[in-house]
N, C-alpha and C positions, 0 to 999 in steps of 0.2 A: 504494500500500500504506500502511498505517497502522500507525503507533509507536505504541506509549502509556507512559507513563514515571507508575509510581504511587509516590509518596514520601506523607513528612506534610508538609513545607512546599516551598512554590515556592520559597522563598530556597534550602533546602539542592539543587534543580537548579540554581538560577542559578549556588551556589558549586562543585559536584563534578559537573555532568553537562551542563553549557553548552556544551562543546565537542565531545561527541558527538552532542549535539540539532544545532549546528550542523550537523555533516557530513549528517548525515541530512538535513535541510532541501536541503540544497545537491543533495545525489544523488535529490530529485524526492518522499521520503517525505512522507505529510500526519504529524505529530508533536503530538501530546495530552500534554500534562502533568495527571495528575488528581493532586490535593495540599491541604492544607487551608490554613488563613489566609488573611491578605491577597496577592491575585491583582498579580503584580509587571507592570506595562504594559510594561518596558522586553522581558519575554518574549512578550506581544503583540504590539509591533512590531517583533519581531525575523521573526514569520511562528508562533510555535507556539499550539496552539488550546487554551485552559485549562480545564479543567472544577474543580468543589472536591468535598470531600466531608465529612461530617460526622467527626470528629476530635476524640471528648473527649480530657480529661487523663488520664492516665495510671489506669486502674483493674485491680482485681482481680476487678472485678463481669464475669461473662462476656456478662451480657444487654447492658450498655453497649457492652463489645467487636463483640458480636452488629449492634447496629446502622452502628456502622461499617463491616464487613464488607459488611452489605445497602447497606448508600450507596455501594459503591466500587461493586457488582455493579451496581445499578442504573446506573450508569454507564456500565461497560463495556458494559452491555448495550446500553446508545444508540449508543456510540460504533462500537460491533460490528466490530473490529479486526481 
């Protein structure tokens, strides 16, 4: 079965959701991190599978927002969960 854990940055899993990525890994889950920024290796070699997504700054423009949304979808949609 598959996890997927959608955040905005991989650091904020590493820091508040590490230890339940762990269990899950352990109890046989495959686990996706989709998140934006720089992709942390040390989540790599821990076993979880990282996808990114597009992730402007902060706007009020909804088309900007819009494409975000479409980059996570398009993702899930690979990852097919």
């Amino acid at each position: 079965m598959k996890i997927v854990f959608v955040l905005n940055t991989f650091k904020f899993f590493y820091s508040h959701r590490i230890e339940i990525g762990k269990r899950l890994l352990e109890s046989g889950y495959e686990v996706h991190i989709l998140a934006s920024g720089k992709k942390m290796q040390e989540l790599k070699k821990l076993g979880f599978i990282l996808h990114e997504y597009i992730n402007p700054k902060p706007t009020l423009n909804p088309f900007i927002e819009l494409g975000s949304v479409i980059s996570i979808f398009k993702v899930l949609k690979k990852i097919n969960p």
